[in-house]
C-alpha positions as CSV (number, residue, x, y, z in Angstrom):
1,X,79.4,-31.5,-52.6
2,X,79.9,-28.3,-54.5
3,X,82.4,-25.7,-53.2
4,X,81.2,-22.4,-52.9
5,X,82.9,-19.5,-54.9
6,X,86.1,-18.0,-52.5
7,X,84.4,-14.4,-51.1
8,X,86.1,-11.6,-50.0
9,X,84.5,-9.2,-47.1
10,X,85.5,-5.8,-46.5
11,X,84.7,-3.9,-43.7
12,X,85.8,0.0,-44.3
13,X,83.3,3.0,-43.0
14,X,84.8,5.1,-46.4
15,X,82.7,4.3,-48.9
16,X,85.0,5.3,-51.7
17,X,88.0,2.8,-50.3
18,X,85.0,0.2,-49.9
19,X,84.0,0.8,-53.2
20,X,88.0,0.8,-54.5
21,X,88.1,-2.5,-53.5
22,X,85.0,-3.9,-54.3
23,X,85.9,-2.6,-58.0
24,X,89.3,-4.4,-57.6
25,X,88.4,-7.6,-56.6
26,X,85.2,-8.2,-59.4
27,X,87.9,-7.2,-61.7
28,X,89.9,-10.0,-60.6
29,X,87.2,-12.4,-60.7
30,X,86.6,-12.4,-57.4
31,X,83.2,-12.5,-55.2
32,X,83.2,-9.3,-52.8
33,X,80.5,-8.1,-50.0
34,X,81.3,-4.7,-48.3
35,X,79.6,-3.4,-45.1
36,X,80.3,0.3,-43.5
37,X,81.0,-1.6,-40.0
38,X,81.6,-4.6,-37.9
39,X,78.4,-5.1,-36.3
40,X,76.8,-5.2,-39.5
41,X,79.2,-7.3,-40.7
42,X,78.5,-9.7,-38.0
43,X,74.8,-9.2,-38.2
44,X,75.2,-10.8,-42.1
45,X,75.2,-14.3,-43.1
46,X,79.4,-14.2,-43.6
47,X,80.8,-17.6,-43.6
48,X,84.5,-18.5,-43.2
49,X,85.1,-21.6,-45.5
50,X,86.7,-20.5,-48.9
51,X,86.8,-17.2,-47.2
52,X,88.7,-13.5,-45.8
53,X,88.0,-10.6,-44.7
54,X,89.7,-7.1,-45.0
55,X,88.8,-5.2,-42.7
56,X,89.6,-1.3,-41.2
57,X,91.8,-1.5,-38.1
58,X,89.9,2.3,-37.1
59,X,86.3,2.2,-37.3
60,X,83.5,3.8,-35.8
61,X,81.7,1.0,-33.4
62,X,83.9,-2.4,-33.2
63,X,86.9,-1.7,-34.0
64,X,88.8,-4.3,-36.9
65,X,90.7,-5.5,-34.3
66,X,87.7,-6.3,-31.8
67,X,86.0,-7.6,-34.4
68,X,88.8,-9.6,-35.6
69,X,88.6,-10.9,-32.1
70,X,85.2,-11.2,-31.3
71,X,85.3,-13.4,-34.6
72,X,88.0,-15.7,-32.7
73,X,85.8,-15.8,-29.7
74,X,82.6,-17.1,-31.9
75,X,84.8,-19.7,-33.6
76,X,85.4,-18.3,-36.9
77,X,88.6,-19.1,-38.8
78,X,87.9,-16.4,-41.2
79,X,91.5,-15.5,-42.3
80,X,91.6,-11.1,-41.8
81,X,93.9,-8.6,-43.9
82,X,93.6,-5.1,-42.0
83,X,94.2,-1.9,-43.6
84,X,94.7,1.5,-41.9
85,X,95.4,5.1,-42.3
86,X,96.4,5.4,-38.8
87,X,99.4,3.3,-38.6
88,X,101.6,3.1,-35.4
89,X,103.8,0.0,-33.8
90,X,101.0,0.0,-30.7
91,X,98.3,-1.2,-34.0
92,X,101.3,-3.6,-35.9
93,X,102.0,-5.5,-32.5
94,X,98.2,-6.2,-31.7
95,X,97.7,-6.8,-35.0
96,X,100.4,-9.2,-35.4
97,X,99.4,-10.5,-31.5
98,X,96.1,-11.2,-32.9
99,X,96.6,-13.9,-35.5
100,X,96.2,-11.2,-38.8
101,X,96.8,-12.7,-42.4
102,X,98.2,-9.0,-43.1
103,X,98.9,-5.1,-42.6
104,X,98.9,-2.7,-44.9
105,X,99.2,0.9,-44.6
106,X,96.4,3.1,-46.7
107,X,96.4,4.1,-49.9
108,X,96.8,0.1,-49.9
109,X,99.1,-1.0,-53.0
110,X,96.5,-3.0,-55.1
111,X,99.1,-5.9,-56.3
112,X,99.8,-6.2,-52.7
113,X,96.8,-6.8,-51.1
114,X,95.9,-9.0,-54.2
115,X,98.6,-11.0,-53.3
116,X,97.7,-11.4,-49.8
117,X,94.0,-12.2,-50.6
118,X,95.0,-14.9,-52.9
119,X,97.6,-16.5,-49.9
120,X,94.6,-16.4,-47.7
121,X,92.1,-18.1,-49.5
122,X,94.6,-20.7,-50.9
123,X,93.5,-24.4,-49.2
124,X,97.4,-25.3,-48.7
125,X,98.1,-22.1,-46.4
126,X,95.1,-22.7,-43.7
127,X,96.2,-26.2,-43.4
128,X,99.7,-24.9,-42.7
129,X,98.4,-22.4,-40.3
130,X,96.3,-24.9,-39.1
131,X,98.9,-26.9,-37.3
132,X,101.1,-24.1,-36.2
């Protein structure tokens, strides 16, 4: 069986930060798909093996964090990283409430959220957080 190349999804309705990190993660070697909202994220054929998403926490539409949970409620384990210019503690609890791989406050640092993209798609962390 051949494993697919790890993918990174970002959900962001500003096309320049969707574009940002697009850029940053090709230049990393990594495969990236962007879409301007959740419901056409969902409406895409996403998959969550070998996989994250990044995703907005304000959105027009679905929110990041109803999408992160309407993802839960389908039976995805698709790992999620949000990002937000609107930060308050109401947004970290839910977020943290929620499950989220991560949090980071916009402009995102890029070595940062590198870092947490490369946790997230590593096989030995979703088994640990597997039998938490």
């Amino acid at each position: 069986m051949q494993v697919k190349k790890a993918i990174v999804y970002i959900v962001d309705d500003d096309d320049s930060v969707r574009g940002a990190i697009k850029r940053l993660l090709r230049s990393m070697g990594l495969e990236a798909q962007a879409f301007a909202s959740g419901d056409d994220f969902l409406k895409s054929e996403f998959r969550d093996q070998n996989a994250c998403l990044v995703a907005d926490v304000k959105i027009p539409g679905m929110s990041g964090l109803e999408l992160h949970q309407e993802l839960i409620e389908r039976g995805f384990r698709l790992p999620v990283i949000f990002i937000t210019g609107f930060d308050d503690e109401e947004t970290r609890s839910e977020a943290r409430k929620s499950g989220a791989f991560g949090y980071f406050r916009k402009p995102v640092d890029d070595q940062a959220l590198l870092d947490a993209i490369q946790l997230a798609l590593s096989p030995d962390d979703k088994e640990l957080r597997r039998n938490k």
